[in-house]
Kinemage of the C-alpha trace (Angstrom):
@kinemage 1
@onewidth
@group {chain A} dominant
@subgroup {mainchain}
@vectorlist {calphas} color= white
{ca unk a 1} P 14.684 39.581 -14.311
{ca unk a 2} L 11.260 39.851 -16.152
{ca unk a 3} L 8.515 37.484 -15.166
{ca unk a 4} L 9.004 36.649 -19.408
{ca unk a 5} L 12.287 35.688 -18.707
{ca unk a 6} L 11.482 33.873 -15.500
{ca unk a 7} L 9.056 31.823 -17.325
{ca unk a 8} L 11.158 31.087 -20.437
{ca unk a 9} L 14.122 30.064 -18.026
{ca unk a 10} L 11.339 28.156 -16.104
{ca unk a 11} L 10.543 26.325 -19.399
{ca unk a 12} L 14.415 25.323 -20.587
{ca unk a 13} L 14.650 24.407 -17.144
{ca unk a 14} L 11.273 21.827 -17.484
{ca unk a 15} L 12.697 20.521 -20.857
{ca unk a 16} L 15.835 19.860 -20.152
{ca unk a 17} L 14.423 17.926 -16.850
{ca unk a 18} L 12.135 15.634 -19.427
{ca unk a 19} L 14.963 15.496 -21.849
{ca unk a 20} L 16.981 14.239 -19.051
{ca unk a 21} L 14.284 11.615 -17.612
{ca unk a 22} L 13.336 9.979 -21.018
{ca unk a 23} L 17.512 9.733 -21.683
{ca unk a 24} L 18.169 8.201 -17.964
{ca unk a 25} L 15.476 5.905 -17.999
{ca unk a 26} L 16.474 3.367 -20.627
{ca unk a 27} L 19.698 3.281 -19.778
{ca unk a 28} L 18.543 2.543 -16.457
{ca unk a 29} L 16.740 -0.402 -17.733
{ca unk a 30} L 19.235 -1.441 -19.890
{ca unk a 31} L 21.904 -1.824 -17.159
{ca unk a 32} L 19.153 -3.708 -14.761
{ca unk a 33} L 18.808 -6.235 -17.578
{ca unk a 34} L 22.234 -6.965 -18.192
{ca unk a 35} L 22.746 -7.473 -15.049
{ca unk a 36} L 20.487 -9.659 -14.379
{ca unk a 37} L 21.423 -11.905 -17.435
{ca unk a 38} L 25.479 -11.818 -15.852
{ca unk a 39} L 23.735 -12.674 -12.902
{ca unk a 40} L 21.864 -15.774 -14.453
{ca unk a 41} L 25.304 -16.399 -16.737
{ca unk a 42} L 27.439 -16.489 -13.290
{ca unk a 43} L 25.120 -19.017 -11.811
{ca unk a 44} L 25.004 -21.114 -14.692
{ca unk a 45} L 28.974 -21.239 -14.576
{ca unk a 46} L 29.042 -21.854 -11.233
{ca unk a 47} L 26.600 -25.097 -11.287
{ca unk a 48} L 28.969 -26.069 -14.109
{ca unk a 49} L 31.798 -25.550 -12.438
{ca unk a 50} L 30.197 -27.814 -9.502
{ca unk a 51} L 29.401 -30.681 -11.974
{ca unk a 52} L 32.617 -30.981 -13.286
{ca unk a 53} L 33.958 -30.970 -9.465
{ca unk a 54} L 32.012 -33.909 -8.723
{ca unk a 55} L 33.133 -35.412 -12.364
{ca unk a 56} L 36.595 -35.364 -11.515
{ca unk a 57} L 36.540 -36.359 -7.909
{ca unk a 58} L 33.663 -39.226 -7.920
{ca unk a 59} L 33.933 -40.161 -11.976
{ca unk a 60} L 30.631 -39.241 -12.982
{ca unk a 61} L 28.447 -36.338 -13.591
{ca unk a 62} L 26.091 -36.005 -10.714
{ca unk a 63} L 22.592 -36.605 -11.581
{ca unk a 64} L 20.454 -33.751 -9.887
{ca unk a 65} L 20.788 -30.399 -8.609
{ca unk a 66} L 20.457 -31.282 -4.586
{ca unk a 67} L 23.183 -33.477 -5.053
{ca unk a 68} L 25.770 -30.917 -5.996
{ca unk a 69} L 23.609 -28.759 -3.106
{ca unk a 70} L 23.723 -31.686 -0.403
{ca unk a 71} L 27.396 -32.644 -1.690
{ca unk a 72} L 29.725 -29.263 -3.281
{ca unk a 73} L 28.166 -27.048 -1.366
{ca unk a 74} L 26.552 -25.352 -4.252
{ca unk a 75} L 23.569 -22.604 -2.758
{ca unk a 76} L 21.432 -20.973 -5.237
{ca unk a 77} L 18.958 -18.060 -4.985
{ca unk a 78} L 15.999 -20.092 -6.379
{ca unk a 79} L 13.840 -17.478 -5.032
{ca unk a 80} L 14.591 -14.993 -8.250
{ca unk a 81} L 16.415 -17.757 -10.457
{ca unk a 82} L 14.927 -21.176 -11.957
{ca unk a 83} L 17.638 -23.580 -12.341
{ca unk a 84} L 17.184 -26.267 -15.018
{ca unk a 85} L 19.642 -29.127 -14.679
{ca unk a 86} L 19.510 -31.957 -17.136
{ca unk a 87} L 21.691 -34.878 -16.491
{ca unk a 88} L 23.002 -36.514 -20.244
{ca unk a 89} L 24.926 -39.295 -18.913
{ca unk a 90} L 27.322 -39.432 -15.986
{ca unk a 91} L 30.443 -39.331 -18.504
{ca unk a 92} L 28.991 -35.993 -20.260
{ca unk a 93} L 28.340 -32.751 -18.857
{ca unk a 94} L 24.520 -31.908 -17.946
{ca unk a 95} L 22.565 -29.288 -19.538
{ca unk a 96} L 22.492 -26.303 -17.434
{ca unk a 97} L 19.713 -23.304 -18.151
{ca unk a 98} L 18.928 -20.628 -15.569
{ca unk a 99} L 15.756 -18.250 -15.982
{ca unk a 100} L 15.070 -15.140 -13.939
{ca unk a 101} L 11.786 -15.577 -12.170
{ca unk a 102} L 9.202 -12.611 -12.644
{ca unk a 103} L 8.199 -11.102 -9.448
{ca unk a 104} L 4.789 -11.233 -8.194
């Protein structure tokens, strides 16, 4: 082989490399998102889940997050996730948002 042809196979070899980077990093990023939001979707159920525990044993929604902590046994990763619980009244369900923290 020719250095010409070494260089030209070089080249291919360099494109298809950035092809292959700009192609592998979205999806990358994509994936890492969506996981994350079935990660904040999961918890979300699961506090739900929790609330309508304590609903059906006790008769009433509870009315704050360390109670279903303290009293279901509910543990939550509020190191990467803020959980917003809103109690509406203890005979309907609370308002339940969870938002990934940004890391520092």
């Amino acid at each position: 082989m020719g250095k010409k042809a070494r260089r030209r196979l070089a080249a291919v070899w360099v494109i298809v490399a950035v092809i292959a980077v700009v192609l592998i990093i979205p999806a990358a990023t994509s994936a890492i998102k969506e996981e994350t939001q079935e990660s904040a979707r999961s918890i979300e159920e699961t506090v739900q889940e929790r609330a309508l525990q304590c609903y059906v044993i006790e008769g009433a929604y509870p009315s704050s997050l360390s109670y279903l902590e303290d009293n279901y046994g509910l543990t939550l990763n509020q190191e990467d996730y803020l959980v917003v619980y809103k109690p509406v009244a203890e005979n309907l369900p609370p308002e339940v948002r969870v938002i990934k923290r940004e890391k520092q």
